[in-house]
N, C-alpha and C positions, 0 to 999 in steps of 0.2 A: 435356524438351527437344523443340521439334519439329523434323520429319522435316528442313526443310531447315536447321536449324543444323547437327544429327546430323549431313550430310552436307557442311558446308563444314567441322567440327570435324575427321570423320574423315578428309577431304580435305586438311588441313592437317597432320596427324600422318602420311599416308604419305608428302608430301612433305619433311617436318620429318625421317624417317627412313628416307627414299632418301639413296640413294649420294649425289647432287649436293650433299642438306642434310648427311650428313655427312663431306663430302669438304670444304664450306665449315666447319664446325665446324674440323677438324683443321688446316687452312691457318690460320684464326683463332686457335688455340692457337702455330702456329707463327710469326704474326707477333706474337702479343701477347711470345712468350719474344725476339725479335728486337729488340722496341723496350728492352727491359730488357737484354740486354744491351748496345744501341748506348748505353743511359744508364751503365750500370755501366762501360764501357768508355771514355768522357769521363770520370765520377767521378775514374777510378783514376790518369787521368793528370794529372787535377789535382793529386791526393794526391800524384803523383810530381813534377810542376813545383814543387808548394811553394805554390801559394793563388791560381791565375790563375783568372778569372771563371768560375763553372757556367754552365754554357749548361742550360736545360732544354729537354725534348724537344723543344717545336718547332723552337725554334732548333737542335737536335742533325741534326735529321731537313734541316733546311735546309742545314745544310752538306751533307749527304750528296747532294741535289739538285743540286750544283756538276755532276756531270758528266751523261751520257747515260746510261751504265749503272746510275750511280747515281738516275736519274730511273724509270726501269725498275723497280728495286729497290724504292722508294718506292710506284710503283704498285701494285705484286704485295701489299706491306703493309697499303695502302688496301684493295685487296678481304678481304685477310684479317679485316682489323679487321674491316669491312662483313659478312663470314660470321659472325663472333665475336656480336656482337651481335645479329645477327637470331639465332641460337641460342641465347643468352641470350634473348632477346627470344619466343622459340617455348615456351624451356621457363615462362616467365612464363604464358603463353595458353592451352598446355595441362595444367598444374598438376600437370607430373612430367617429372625427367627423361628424356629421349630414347632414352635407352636401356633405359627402361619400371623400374616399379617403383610403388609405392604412390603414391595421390593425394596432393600437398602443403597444406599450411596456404597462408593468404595473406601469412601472414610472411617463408615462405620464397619466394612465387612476386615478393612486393615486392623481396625482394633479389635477383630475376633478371632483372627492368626495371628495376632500378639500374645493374646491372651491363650491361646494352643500353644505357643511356642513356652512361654513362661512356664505354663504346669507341666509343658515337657519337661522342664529345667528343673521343677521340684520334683518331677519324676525319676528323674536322672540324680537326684541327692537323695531319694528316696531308696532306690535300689545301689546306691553305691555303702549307704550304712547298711542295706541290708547284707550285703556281697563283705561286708567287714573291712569299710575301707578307712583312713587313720581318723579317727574323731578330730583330731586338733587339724586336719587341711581345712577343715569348711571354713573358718574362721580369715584364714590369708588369699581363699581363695577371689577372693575382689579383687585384692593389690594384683595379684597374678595375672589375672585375665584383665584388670583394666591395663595394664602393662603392657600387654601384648596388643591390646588397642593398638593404645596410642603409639605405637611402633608402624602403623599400618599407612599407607599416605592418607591427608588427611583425618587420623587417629587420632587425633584433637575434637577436632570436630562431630564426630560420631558419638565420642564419650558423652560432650557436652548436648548434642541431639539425645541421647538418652536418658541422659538427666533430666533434659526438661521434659521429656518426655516423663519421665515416671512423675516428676514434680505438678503436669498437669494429669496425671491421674491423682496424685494426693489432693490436687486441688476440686478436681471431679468427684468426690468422695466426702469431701467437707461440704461439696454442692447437694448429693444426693441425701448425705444425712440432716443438712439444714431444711430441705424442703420435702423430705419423707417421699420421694419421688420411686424409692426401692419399694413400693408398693404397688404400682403400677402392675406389674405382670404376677401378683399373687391372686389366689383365692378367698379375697378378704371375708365371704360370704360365707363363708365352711370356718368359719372363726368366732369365736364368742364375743361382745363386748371389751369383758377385760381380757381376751387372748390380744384381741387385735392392740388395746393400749398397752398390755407391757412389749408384745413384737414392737410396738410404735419406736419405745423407749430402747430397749436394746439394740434394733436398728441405727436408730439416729447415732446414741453411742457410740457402737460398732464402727459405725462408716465414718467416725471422724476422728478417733483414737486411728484406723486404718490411712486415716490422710493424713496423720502429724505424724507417721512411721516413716510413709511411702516419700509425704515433704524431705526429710531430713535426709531420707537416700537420696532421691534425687538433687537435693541442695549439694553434698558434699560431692555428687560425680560432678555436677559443670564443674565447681570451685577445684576438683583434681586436673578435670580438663584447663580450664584457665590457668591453674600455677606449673602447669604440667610433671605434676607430684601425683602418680599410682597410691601411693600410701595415704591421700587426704578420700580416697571414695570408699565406701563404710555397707555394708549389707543392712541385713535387718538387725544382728547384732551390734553394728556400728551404731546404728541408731541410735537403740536402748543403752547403748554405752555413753552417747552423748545427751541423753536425755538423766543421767544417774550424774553427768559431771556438774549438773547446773544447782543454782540455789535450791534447797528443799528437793533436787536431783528423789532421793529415795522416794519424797510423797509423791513425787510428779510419774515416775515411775511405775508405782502402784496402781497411780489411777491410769495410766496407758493400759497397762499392762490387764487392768480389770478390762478398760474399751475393748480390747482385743480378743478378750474372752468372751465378753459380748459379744464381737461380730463372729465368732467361730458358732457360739449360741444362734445368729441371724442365721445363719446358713445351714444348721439344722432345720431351721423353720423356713427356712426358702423352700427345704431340699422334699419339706409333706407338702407345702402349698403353694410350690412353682408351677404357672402355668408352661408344660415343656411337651 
């Protein structure tokens, strides 16, 4: 490597792990738990109304925009996200996490500009309710852009790479909750007894309520990719709509819909005792 990469490299990593880059990390952890619970918390009241329309996030985040304080709130989110992913996005460039440890593969540093690129995307429907853009697009926007896919050459194919793609992160997720593995990079030692057993609990929850969401997205994009049908791939809205059509739909609902607020609750408590 020469002398002036070395030097914008290493210049990126002390900035990447100062205070300001992790003080944007941890705000980023805290609005990513914020938007899961403002979803899990519409879910449940649906569950409780009995089968009135999901709104998905943007349109969630759009209501919340109705007032000034609420407009504020919104903002604070928007920078969050914006930390979240340029942290994702740093640990991608420099090829380990931030909080130092061994070099990573390019498998692992791929799935850390995924992961940037997505909270761009919830960034980008963060500031679009904020900007007053129509509540009811967030909802058709899948059909839209899976449509425009699969328009593309091999636009089959990419849909269906996506799906599974997301379908092994839900599957990753059911992994991480069964085997309490999301503890790894905490400060379990700055935690009480019973801190550490309910985080245990809301954890496991969290992270498997989040991979029977993530499942269901991904399931329904390959099956849009294979019938070659835009209108069968479903967001997070989708989801919770298919999880409401099923037997006992409402109590199945609730109980997702609680997971989810657990994992928005996890990510609070990532965001005091993440090592970052």
């Amino acid at each position: 490597m020469c002398p002036a990469v070395a030097d914008v490299t290493q210049e990126a990593k002390d900035v990447a792990r100062g205070p300001y880059g992790k003080a944007m990390a941890r705000w980023g952890l805290v609005s990513k738990g914020a938007l899961y619970v403002l979803v899990g918390v519409i879910a449940a009241d649906v569950a409780i109304a009995g089968g009135q329309r999901l709104r998905d996030r943007g349109a969630a985040v759009a209501t919340v925009t109705d007032t000034w304080y609420g407009k504020a709130l919104i903002f604070l989110l928007a920078i969050g996200l914006a930390g979240y992913a340029a942290w994702r996005f740093a640990q991608g460039v420099l090829g380990r996490p931030l909080e130092g440890g061994k070099k990573e593969g390019w498998p692992k540093r791929i799935g850390y500009f995924a992961r940037s690129a997505w909270y761009l995307f919830l960034l980008w429907v963060v500031l679009a309710a904020l900007a007053g853009a129509d509540e009811e697009s967030g909802s058709r926007e899948e059909d839209r852009a899976t449509a425009r896919v699969m328009d593309w050459p091999l636009g089959r194919w990419i849909v269906a790479g996506v799906g599974l793609g997301i379908l092994g992160v839900g599957v990753f997720n059911y992994w991480r909750g069964i085997t309490q593995s999301f503890k790894k990079k905490l400060k379990l030692r700055k935690m009480s007894e019973l801190e550490e057993k309910v985080f245990t609990v809301i954890g496991m929850v969290g992270h498997i309520a989040r991979g029977t969401v993530l499942g269901l997205i991904g399931f329904f994009l390959v099956r849009a990719a294979w019938q070659y049908d835009p209108n069968e791939a479903v967001g997070l809205d989708g989801a919770l709509s298919q999880i409401l059509q099923e037997d006992y739909g409402d109590t199945m609902l609730g109980i997702v819909s609680a997971g989810l607020i657990a994992y928005g609750l996890y990510c609070f408590v990532e965001a005091r005792y993440r090592e970052v």
